[in-house]
KELO-374622 format. One record per atom (N, C-alpha, C): x, y, z. Coordinates in steps of 0.2 Angstrom, whole numbers, padded with zeros to 4 digits, always signed. Layout:
BEGIN
XYZ;...
! end
This chain:
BEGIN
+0004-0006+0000;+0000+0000+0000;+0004+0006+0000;+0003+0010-0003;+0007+0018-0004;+0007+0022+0000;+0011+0024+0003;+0015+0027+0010;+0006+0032+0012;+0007+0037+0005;+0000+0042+0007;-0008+0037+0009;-0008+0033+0006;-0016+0029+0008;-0017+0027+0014;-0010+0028+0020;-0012+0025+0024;-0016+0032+0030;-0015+0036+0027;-0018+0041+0030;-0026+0041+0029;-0028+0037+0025;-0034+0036+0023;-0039+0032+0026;-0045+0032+0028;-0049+0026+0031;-0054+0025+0026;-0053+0019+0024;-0059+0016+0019;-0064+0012+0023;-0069+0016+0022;-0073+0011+0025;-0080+0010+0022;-0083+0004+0023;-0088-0002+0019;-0096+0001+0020;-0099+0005+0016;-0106+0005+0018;-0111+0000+0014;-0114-0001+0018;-0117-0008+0018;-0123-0007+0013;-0127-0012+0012;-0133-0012+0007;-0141-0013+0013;-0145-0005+0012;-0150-0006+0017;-0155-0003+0013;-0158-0009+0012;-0166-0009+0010;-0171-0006+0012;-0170-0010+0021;-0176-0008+0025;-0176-0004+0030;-0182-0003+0034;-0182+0000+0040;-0190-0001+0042;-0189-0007+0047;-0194-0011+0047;-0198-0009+0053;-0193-0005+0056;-0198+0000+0064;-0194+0003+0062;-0198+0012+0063;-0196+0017+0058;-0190+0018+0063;-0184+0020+0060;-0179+0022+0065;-0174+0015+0067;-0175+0009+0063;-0170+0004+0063;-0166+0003+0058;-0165+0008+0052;-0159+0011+0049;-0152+0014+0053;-0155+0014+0057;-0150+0019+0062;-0145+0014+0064;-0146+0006+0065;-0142+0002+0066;-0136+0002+0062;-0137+0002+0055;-0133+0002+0052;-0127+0008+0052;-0133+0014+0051;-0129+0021+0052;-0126+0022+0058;-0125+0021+0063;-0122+0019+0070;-0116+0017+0067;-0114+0011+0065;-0109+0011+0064;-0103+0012+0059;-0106+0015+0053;-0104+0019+0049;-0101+0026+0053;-0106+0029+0058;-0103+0036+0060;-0098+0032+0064;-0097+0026+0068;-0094+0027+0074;-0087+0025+0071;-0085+0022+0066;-0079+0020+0060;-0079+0026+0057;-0082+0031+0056;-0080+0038+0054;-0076+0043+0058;-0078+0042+0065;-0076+0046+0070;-0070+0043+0072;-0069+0037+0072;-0061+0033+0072;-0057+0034+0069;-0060+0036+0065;-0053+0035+0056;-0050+0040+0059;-0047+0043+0054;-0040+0047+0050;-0047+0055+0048;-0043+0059+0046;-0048+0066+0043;-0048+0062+0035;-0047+0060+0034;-0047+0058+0025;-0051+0051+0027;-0057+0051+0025;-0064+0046+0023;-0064+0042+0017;-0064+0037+0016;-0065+0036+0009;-0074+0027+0010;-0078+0033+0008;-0085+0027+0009;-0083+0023+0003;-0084+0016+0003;-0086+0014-0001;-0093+0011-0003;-0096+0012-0008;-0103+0009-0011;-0102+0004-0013;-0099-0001-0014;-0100-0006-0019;-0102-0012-0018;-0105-0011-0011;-0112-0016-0009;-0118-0015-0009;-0117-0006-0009;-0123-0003-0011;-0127-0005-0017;-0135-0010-0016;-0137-0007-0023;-0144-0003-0022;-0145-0004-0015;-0152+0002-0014;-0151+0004-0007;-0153+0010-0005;-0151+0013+0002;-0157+0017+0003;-0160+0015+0011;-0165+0017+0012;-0165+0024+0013;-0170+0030+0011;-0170+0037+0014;-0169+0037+0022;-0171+0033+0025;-0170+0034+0032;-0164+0033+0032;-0159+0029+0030;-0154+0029+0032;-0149+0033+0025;-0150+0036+0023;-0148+0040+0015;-0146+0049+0019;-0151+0049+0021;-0154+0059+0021;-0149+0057+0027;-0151+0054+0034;-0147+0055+0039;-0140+0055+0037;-0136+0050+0032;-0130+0051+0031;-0126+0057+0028;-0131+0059+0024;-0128+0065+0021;-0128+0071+0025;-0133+0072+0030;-0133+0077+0033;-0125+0075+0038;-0125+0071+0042;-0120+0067+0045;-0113+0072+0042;-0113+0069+0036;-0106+0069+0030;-0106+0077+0031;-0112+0081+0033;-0111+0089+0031;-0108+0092+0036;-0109+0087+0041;-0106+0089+0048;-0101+0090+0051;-0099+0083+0049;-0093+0080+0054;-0087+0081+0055;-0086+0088+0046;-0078+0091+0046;-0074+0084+0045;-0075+0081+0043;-0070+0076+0038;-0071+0077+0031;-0066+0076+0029;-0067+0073+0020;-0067+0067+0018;-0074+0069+0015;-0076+0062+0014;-0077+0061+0005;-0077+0058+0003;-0074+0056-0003;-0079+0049-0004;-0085+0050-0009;-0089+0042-0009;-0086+0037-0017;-0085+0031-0014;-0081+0027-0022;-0085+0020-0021;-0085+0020-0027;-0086+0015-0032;-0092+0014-0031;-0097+0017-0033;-0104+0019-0035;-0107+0017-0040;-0112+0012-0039;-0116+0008-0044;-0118+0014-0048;-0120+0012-0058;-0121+0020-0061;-0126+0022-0058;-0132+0020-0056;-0140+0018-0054;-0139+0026-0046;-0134+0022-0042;-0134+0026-0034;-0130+0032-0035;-0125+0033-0042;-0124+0037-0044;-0127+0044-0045;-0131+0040-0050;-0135+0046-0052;-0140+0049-0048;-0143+0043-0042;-0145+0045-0038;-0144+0052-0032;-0138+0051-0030;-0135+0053-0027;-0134+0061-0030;-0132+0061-0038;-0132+0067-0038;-0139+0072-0039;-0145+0068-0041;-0152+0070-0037;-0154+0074-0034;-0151+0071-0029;-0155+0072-0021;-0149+0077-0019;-0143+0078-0021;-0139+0083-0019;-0135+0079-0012;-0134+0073-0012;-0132+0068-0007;-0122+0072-0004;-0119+0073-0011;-0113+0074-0010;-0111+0080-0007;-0114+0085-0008;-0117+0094-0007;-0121+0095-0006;-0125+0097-0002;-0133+0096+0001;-0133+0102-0003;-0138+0102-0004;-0141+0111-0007;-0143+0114-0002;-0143+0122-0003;-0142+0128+0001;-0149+0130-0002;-0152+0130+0003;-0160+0132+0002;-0161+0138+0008;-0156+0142+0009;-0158+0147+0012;-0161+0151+0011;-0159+0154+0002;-0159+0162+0001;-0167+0161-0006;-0166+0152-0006;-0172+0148-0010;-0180+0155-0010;-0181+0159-0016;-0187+0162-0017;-0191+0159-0021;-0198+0161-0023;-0202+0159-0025;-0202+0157-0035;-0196+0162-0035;-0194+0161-0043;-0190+0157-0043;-0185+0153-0038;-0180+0149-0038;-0183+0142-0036;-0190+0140-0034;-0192+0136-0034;-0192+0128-0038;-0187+0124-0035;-0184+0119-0040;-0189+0115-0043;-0190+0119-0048;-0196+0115-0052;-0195+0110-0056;-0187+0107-0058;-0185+0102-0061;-0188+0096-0055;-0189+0097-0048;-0192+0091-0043;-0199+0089-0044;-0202+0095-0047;-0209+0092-0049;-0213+0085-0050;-0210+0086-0056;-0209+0078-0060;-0205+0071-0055;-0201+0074-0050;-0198+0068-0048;-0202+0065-0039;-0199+0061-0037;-0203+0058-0032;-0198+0059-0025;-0195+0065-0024;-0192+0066-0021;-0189+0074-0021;-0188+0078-0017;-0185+0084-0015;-0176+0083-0013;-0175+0087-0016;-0165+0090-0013;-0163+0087-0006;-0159+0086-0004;-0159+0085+0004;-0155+0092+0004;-0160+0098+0008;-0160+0104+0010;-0156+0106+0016;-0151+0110+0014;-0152+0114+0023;-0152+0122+0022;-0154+0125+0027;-0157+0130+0027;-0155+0134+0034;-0156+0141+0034;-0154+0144+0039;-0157+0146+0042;-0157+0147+0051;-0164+0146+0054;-0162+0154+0056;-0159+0158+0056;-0158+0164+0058;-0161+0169+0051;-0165+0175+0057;-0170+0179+0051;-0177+0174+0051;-0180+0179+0045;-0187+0175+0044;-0186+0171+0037;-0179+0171+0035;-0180+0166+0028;-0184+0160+0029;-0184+0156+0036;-0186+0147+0037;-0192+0149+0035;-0197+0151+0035;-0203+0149+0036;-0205+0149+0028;-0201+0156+0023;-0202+0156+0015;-0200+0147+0011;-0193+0146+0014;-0190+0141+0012;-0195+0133+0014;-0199+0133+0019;-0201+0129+0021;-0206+0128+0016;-0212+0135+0015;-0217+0136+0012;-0215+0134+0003;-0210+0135+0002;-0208+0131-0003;-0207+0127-0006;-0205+0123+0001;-0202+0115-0001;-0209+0112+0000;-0213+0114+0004;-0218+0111+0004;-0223+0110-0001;-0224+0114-0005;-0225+0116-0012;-0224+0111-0016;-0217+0110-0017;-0217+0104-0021;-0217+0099-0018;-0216+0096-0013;-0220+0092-0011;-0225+0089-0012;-0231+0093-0009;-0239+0093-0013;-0239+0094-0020;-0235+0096-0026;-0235+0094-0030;-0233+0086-0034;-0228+0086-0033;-0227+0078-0032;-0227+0072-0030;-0231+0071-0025;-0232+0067-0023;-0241+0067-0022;-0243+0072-0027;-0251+0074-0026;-0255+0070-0020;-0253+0075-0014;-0255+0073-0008;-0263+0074-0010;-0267+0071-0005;-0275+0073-0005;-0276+0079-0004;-0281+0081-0003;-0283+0089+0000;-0283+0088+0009;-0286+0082+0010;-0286+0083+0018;-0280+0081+0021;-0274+0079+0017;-0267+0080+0020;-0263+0088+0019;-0266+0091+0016;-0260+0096+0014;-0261+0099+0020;-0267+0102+0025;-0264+0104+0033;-0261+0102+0036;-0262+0095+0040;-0258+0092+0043;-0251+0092+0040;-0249+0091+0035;-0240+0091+0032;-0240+0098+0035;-0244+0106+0032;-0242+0110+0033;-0238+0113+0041;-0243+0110+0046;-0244+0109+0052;-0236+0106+0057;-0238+0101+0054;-0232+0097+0057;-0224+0100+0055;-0223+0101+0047;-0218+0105+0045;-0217+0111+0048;-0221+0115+0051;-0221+0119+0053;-0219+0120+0060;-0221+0117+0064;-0221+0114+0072;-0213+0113+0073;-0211+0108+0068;-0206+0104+0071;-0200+0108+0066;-0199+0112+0063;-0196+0114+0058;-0196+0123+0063;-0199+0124+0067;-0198+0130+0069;-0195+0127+0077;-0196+0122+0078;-0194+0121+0088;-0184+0119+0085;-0183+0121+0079;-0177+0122+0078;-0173+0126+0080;-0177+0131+0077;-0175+0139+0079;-0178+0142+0087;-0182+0138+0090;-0183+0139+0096;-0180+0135+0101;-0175+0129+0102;-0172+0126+0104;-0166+0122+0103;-0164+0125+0096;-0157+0120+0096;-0152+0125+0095;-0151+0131+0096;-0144+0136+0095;-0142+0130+0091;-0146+0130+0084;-0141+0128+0080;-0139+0134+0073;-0136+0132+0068;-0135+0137+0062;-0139+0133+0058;-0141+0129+0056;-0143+0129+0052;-0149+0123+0054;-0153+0121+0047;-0158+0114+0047;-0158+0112+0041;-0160+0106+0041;-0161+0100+0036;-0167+0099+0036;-0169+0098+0027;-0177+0094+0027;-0176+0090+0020;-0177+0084+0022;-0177+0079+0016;-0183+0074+0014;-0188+0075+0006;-0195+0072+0010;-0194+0067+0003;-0198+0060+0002;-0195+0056-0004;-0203+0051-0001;-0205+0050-0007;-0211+0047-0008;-0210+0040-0010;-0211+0034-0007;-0212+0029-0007;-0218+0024-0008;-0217+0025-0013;-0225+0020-0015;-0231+0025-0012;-0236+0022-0007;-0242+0027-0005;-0241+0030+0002;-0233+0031+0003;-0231+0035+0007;-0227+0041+0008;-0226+0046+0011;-0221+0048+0011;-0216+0049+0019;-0210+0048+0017;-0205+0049+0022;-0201+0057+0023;-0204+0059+0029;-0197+0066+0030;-0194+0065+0035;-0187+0068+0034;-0182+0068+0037;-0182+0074+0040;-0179+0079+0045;-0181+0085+0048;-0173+0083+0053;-0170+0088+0053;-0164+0088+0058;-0161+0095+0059;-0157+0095+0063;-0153+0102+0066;-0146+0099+0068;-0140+0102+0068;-0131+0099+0072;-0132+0105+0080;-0139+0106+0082;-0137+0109+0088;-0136+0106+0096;-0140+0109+0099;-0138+0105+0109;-0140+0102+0112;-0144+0095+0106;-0150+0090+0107;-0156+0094+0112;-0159+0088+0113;-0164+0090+0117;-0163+0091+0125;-0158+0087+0127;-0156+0086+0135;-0152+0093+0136;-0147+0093+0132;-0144+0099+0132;-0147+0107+0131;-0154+0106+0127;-0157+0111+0129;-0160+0113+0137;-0164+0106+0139;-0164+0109+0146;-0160+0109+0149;-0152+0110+0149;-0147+0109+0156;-0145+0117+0154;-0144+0120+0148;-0142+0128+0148;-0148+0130+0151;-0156+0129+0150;-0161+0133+0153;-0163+0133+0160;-0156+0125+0163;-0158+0124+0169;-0167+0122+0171;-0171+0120+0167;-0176+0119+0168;-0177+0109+0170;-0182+0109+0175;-0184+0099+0173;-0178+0097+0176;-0173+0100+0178;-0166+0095+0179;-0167+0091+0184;-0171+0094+0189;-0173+0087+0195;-0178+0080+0193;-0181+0082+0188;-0184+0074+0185;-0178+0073+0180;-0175+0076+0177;-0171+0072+0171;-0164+0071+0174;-0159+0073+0179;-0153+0071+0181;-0149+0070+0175;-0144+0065+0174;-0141+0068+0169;-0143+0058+0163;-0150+0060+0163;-0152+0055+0157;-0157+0058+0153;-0154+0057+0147;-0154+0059+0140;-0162+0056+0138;-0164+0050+0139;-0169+0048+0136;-0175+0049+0140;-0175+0052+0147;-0180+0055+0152;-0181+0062+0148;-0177+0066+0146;-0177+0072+0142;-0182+0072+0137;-0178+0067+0133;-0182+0064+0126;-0191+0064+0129;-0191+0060+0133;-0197+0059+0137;-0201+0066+0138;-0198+0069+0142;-0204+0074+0144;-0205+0080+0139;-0199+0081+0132;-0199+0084+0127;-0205+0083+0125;-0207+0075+0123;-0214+0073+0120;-0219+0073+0123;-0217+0075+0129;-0223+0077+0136;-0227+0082+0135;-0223+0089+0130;-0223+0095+0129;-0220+0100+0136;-0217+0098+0140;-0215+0102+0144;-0207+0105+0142;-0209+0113+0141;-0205+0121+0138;-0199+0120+0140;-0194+0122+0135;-0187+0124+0141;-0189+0131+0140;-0194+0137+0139;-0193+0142+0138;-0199+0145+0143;-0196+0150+0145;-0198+0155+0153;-0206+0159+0151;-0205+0161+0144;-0212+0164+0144;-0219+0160+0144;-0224+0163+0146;-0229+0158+0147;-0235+0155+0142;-0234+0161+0136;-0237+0155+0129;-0230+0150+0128;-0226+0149+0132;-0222+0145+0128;-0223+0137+0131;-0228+0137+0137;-0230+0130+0137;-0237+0126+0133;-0238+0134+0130;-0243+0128+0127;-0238+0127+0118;-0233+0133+0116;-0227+0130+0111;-0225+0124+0113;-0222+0121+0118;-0221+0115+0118;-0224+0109+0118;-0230+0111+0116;-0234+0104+0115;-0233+0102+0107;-0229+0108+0104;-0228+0104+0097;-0226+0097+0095;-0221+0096+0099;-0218+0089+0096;-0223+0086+0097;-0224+0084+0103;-0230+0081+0107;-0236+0078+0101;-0239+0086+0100;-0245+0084+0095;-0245+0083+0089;-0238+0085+0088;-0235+0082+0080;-0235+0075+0080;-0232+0071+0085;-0231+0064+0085;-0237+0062+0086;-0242+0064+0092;-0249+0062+0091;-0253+0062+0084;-0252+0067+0080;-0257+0066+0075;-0254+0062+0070;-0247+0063+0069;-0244+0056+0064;-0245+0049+0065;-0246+0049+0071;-0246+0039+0074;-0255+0041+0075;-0259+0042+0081;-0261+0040+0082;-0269+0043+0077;-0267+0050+0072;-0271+0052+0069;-0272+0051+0061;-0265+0050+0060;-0265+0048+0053;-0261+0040+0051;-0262+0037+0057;-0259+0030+0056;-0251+0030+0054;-0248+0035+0056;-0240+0034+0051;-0236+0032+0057;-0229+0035+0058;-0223+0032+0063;-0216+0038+0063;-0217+0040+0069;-0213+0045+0072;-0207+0041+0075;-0201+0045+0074;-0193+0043+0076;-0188+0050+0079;-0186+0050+0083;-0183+0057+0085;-0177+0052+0088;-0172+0055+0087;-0165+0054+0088;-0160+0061+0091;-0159+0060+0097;-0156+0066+0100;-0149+0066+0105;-0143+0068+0103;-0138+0065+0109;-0138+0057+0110;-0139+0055+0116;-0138+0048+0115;-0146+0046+0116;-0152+0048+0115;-0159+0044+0117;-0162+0045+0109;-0166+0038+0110;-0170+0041+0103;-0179+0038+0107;-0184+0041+0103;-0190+0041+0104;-0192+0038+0099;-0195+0033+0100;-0202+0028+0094;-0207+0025+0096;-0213+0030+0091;-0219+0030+0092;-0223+0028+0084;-0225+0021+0086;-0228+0017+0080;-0235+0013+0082;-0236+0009+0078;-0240+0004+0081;-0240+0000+0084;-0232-0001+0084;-0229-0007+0090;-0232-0003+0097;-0232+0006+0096;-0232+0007+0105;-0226+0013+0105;-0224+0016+0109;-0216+0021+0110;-0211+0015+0115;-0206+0018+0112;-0202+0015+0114;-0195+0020+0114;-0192+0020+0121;-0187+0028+0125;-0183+0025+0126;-0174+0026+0124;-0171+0020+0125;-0164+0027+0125;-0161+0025+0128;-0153+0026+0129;-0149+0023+0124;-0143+0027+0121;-0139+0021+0117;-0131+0022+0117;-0126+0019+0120;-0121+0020+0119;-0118+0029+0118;-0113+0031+0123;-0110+0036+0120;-0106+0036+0114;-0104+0030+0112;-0100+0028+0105;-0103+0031+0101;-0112+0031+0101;-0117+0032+0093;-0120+0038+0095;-0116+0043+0099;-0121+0049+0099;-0121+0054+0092;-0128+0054+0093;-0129+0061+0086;-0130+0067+0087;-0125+0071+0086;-0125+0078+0086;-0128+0083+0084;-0134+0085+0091;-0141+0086+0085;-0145+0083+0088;-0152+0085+0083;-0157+0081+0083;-0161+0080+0077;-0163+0074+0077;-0164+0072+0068;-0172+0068+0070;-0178+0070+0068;-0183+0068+0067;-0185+0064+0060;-0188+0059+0060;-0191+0054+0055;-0199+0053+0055;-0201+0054+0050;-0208+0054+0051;-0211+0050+0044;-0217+0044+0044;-0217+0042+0040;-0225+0042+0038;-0228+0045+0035;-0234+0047+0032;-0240+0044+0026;-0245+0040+0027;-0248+0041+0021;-0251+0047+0017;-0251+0045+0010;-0253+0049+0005;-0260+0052+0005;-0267+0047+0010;-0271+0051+0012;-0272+0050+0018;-0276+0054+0022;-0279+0053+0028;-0283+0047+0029;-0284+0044+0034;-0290+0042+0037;-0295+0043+0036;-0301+0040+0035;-0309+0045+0034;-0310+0049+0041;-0308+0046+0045;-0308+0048+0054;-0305+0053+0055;-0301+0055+0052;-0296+0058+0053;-0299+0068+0055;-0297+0072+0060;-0299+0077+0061;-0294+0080+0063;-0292+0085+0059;-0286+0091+0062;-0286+0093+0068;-0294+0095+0068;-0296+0099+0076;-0293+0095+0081;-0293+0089+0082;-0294+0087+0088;-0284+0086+0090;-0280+0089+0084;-0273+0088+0090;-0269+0093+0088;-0274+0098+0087;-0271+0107+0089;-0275+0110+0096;-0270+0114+0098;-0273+0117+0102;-0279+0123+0103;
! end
C-alpha cells in the first residue's frame, strides 16, 4: 500500500433496504458514523455493496457527512446510486436558504423526491423556504386535499422548535415518496434536546443527567422556555407525534444526543444508546400516508 493511503480510512457502507420499525436504519448508520469518527480526517465510503439505500438511512448520512468536518470522498458507486445521489444533492446538500419563489426547484416536480436541503434558521427566511419545499411536495407526490394541513402543520411545528431550541446554524429537510407513502427527514447539528434543558436549567430534577427521560418529557410537551405562551409552544412535538401515529396511522422517530423516541403501532419506545453512537443534534423521522383516514380530524390535535 502507498505510503499516502495509509492516511486514509476506507470504509464499507453496507446495502440497506429496509427500515422495518421506523428508525432501525439507524443500526446500520451507527456504525458507519462510529468507523467515521475513528478514522483518520481523509474518509473514503465505499458503495460497492450498495445497490439500494433506504431514505432513512440516506438523508441522515448525508446530513452526518455535512457535519462532521472530515473529508469524505464516496467510491465506487453503482451507475443507478450514482445518479442517484447526484439528485437528491447527497454529496453537497443544497443551500435552500436564500431559495425564493422564482427559484423554486421545479425540475423536482416531475420527480418523487425533494434535494436534501439545509437551510438557515436565523431571520425569517425558514418559514419562506419551508413554504416552498412544501410546495413541491404537494405537488409531487399529489397529496390529497385533507393531508395538505396536517404536512403543513407538522412542518411547521417541528421545523420551527429548531429555531426555538437548538442554538443551532442551520436545518435539514429531506421528503421522498415511497409508493403510498411519504418519508421526511427533519434535523438540526445543535444542543440535542437534553442539552437544551441543562443551559435553561429547567426539569433537571426529573431528568438528572439521562438523555432519554429528556427525550421523554420533550414529547410530554414540557417548555425549556420561561415565557408563558411558551407552554402551550411545547406541545408541538407532542402533538405532531400524536397526530402522525395515532391520527394519521404513520410512525414518528426522534434521535437526540444519545436517546432516541419511537412512536408506531408497536407502542413508543425511549431508550438510551451508547456514547459511541451519539448524534449531534437532533434528527426527526416521520413516515406518512398519501391520504388521511376518513376519521381523521385536524381539530382534535391542535390546540
Amino acid at each position: 500500500m502507498p505510503k499516502d493511503d495509509l492516511r486514509i480510512s476506507h470504509i464499507s457502507i453496507p446495502n440497506v433496504t429496509r427500515d422495518d420499525r421506523i428508525g432501525s436504519a439507524f443500526n446500520e448508520l451507527f456504525h458507519i458514523i462510529h468507523q467515521t469518527e475513528s478514522g483518520s480526517d481523509t474518509i473514503e465510503w465505499s458503495f460497492e455493496c450498495a445497490m439500494f439505500l433506504h431514505p432513512f438511512f440516506l438523508a441522515p448520512l448525508a446530513i452526518y457527512k455535512d457535519n462532521c468536518g472530515k473529508n469524505i470522498s464516496c467510491k465506487e458507486l453503482r451507475d443507478n446510486i450514482d445518479k442517484y445521489f447526484n439528485a437528491i444533492c447527497f454529496r453537497e446538500v443544497y443551500d435552500a436558504t436564500e431559495l425564493q419563489n422564482s427559484e423554486t426547484p421545479s425540475s423536482y416536480l416531475t420527480k418523487s423526491y425533494i434535494p436534501i436541503s439545509r437551510f438557515s434558521i436565523r431571520g425569517r427566511q425558514v418559514d419562506k423556504v419551508q413554504e416552498i419545499l412544501q410546495r413541491v411536495i404537494e405537488a409531487q407526490s399529489q397529496v390529497s386535499k385533507k393531508m395538505k394541513t396536517p404536512i403543513s402543520y407538522l412542518l411547521s411545528e417541528l421545523v420551527g422548535n429548531i429555531g426555538e431550541h437548538s442554538s443551532s446554524e442551520c436545518g435539514y429537510i429531506f421528503c421522498q415518496r415511497v409508493r403510498k407513502e411519504l418519508y421526511f427527514i427533519i434535523a438540526d447539528s445543535g444542543k440535542t434536546i437534553y442539552g437544551s434543558y441543562v443551559d435553561t436549567q429547567k426539569y433537571l430534577d426529573m431528568i438528572g443527567i439521562d438523555e432519554a427521560v429528556a427525550m421523554k418529557i420533550a414529547n410530554e410537551g414540557f417548555s425549556t422556555k420561561d415565557r408563558p405562551e411558551a407552554e402551550n409552544r411545547g406541545y408541538g412535538i407532542s402533538k405532531s407525534r400524536e397526530m402522525v401515529v395515532n391520527g394519521l396511522g404513520g410512525a414518528f422517530f426522534m434521535l437526540s444526543g444519545t436517546a432516541f423516541y419511537r412512536h408506531d403501532a408497536g407502542g413508543v419506545n425511549i431508550v438510551n444508546i451508547p456514547e459511541d453512537f451519539r448524534w449531534n443534534g437532533t434528527i426527526i423521522l416521520i413516515r406518512l400516508p398519501l391520504d388521511a383516514p376518513e376519521e381523521f380530524n385536524f381539530y382534535s390535535y391542535v390546540e
